[in-house]
C-alpha positions in Angstrom: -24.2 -177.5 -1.9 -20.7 -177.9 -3.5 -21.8 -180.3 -5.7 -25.3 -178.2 -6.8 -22.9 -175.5 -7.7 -20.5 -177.7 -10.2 -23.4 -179.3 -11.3 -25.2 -175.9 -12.3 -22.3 -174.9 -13.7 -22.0 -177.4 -15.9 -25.1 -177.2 -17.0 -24.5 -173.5 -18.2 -21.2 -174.7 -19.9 -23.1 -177.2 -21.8 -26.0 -174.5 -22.6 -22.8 -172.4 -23.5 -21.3 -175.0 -25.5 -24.5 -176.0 -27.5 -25.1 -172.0 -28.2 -21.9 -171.7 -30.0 -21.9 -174.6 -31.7 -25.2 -173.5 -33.2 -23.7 -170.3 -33.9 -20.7 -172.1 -35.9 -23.3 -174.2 -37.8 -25.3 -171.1 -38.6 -22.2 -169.0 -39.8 -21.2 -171.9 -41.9 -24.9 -172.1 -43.7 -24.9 -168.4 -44.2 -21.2 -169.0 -45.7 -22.5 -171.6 -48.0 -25.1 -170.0 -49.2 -22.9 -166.9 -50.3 -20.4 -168.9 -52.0 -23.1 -170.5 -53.9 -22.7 -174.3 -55.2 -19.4 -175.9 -54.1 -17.5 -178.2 -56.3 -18.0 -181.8 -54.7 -15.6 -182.8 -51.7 -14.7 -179.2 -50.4 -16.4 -178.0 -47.5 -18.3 -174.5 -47.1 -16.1 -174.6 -43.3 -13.0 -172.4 -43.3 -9.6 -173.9 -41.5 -10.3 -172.0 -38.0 -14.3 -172.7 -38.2 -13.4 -176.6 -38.6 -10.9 -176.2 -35.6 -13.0 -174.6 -34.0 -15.8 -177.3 -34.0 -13.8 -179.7 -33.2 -12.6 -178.2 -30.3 -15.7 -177.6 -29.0 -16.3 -181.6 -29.6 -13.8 -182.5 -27.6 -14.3 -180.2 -24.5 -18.0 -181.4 -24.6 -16.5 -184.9 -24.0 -14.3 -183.3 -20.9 -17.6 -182.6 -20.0 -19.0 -186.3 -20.0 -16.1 -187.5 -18.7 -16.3 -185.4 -15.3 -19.8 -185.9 -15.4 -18.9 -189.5 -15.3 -16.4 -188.4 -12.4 -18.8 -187.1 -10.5 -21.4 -190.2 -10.6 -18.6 -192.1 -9.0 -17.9 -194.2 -12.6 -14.3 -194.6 -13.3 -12.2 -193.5 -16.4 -10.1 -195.7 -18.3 -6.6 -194.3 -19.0 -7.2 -192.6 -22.2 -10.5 -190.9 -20.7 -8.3 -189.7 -18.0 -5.6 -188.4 -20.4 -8.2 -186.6 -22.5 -9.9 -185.0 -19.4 -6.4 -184.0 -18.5 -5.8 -181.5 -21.2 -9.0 -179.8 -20.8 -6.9 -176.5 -20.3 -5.1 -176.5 -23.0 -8.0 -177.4 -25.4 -9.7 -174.9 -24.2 -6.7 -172.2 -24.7 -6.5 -173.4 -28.1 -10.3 -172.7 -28.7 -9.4 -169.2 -27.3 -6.5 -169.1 -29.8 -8.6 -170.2 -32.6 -11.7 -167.9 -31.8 -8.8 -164.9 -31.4 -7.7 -165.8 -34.9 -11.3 -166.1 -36.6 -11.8 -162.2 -34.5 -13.9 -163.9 -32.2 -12.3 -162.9 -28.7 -15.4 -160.0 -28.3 -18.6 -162.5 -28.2 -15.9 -165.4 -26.0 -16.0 -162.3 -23.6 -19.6 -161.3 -24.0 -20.9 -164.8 -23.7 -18.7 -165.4 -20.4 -20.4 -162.0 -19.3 -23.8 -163.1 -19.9 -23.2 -166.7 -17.8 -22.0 -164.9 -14.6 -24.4 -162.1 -14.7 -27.2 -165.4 -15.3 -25.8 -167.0 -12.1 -25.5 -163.9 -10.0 -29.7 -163.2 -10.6 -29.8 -167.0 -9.4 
């Protein structure tokens, strides 16, 4: 039953995960489009919005990597040292998200996953 739970749970992180990386994508073609034609080599991505995805990248790769965990496959070093600072990539996401104004929909969407596993 343990294991159900983390699983389920994971599977809403990753459906949380995917949501706001669509989100980002989104923003970032409706910024483009405002700013019109860009001179070639700069990106229609702001600092924070590029942080941001990348963020997001590497905590989906946390993800794998307990998946993997949990399948019984072992991590190499480096896999282990990258799952390791899960926190504190996802504090920095916070940070970022904070910075970009974000902190509203971070707590809305957190609101809308427990309320999802509380009709369950």
């Amino acid at each position: 039953a343990s294991q159900d739970a983390m699983l389920k749970r994971q599977l809403e992180l990753q459906k949380q995960y995917k949501e706001e990386v669509e989100k980002a994508a989104r923003e970032a073609a409706k910024l483009k489009k405002a700013q019109g034609p860009k001179p070639a080599g700069e990106s229609a991505l702001t600092a924070e919005q590029k942080e941001e995805l990348r963020l997001q990248k590497k905590l989906r790769e946390c993800q794998d990597l307990e998946r993997q965990v949990q399948e019984g496959k072992p991590l190499v070093a480096n896999q282990q040292e990258k799952l390791a600072r899960k926190a504190e990539l996802e504090e920095k996401l916070k940070e970022v998200r904070r910075q970009m104004g974000k902190e509203d929909n971070e707590e809305q969407a957190e609101e809308r996953t427990h309320e999802q596993q509380q009709e369950q």
